[in-house]
C-alpha positions in Angstrom: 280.0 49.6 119.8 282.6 50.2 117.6 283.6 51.0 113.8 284.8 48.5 111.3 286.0 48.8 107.9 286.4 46.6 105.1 287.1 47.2 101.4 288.1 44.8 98.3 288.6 46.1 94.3 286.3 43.6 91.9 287.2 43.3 88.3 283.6 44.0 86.9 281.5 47.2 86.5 279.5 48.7 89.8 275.9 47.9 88.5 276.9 44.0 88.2 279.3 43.9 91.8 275.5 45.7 93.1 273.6 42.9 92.1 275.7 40.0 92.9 275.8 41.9 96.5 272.5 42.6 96.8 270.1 39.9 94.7 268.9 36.9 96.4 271.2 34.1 94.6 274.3 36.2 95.0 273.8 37.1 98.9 273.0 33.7 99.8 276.4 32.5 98.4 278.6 35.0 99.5 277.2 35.7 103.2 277.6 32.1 103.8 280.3 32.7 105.3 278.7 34.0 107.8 276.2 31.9 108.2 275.0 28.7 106.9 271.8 29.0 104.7 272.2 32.8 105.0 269.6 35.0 103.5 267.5 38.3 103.6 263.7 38.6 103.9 262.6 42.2 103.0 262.8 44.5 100.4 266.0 46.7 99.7 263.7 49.5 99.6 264.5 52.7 101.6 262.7 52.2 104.9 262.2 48.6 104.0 262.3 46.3 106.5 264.4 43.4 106.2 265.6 40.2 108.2 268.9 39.0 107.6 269.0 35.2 108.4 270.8 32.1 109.3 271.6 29.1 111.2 273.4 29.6 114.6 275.1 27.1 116.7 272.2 25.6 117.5 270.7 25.1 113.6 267.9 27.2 114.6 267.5 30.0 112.6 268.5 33.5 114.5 269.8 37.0 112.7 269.0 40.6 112.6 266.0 42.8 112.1 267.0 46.0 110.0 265.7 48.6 107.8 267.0 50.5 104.7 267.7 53.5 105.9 268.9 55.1 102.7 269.2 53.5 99.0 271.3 54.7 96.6 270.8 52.4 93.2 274.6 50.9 92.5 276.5 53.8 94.7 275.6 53.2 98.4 272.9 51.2 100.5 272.7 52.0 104.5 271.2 49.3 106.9 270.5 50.4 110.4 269.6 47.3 112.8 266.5 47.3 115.0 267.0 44.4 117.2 267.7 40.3 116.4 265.8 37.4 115.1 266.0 34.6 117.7 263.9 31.5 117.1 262.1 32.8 114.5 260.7 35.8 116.7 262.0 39.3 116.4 263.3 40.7 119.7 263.7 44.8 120.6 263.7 44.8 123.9 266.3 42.1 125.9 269.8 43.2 126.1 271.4 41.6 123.5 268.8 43.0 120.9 269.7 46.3 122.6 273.2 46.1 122.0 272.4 46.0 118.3 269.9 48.8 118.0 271.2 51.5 116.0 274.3 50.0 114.7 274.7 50.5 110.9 276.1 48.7 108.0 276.9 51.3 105.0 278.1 50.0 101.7 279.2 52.0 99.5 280.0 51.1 95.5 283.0 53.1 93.8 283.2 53.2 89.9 287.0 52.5 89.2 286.3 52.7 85.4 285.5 48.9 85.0 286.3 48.2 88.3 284.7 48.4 91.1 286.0 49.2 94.9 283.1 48.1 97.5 283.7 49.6 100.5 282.0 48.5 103.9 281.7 50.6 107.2 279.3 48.7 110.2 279.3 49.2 113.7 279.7 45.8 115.9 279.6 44.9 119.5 283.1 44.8 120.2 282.9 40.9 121.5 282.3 40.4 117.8 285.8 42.5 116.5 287.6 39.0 115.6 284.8 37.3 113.9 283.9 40.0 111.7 287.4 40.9 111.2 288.1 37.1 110.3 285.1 36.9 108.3 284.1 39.9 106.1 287.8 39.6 104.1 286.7 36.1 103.2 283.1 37.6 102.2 284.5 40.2 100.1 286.8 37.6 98.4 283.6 34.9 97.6 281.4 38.1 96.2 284.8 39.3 94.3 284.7 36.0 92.9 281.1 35.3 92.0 281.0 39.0 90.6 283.7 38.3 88.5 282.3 35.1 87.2 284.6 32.6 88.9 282.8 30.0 91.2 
């Protein structure tokens, strides 16, 4: 497992950049780029559960099981995953889901007086370093966008 880090600076205030991030309509858009038809099932509750999910390869629709593990309105949101979502089933216990369990996704929301600096600290299974690496600047730029009212 290893650390990643990703940041970006958005030209709107913290509680708007929180809910473009976080609300149904804006996630779906900007986590596309992850995923086609991207999207969250869950509460962002602390100790929710939630199930972040997509199309893979395949057009079957896969992702993560995770909870909330802490919730911090418009300053900072922790995610730990529990295991994967494969075929519509939630898996713990083979050894890719295993590989996942534990690993954390921490966002945290900076107040730049008008601005806001989103910052973003996960843990990945290192086969995954490129993609997220290649991926998550082009997420930050579509949220920086949609936050900022640009399409």
């Amino acid at each position: 497992m290893i650390r990643l880090n990703f940041s970006i600076t958005i030209q709107a205030p913290r509680e708007k950049v929180w809910t473009t991030m976080l609300a149904d309509e804006g996630y779906r858009q900007w986590t596309a780029v992850f995923s086609p038809g991207s999207h969250y099932v869950g509460s962002w509750v602390e100790g929710g559960k939630l199930l972040f999910l997509g199309l893979d390869d395949k057009s079957e629709e896969g992702g993560m099981l995770s909870r909330v593990k802490e919730y911090r309105p418009h300053e900072f949101v922790s995610i730990e995953h529990l295991g994967l979502v494969t075929k519509g089933a939630e898996d713990t216990s083979s050894e890719a889901a295993r590989q996942w369990a534990g690993a954390q996704e921490n966002y945290t929301f900076k107040d730049l007086g008008g601005q806001t600096e989103v910052r973003v600290e996960m843990d990945a299974v290192d086969e995954y370093r490129d993609w997220f690496e290649d991926l998550w600047p082009k997420a930050l730029q579509k949220l920086k966008r949609l936050a900022e009212g640009a399409k």
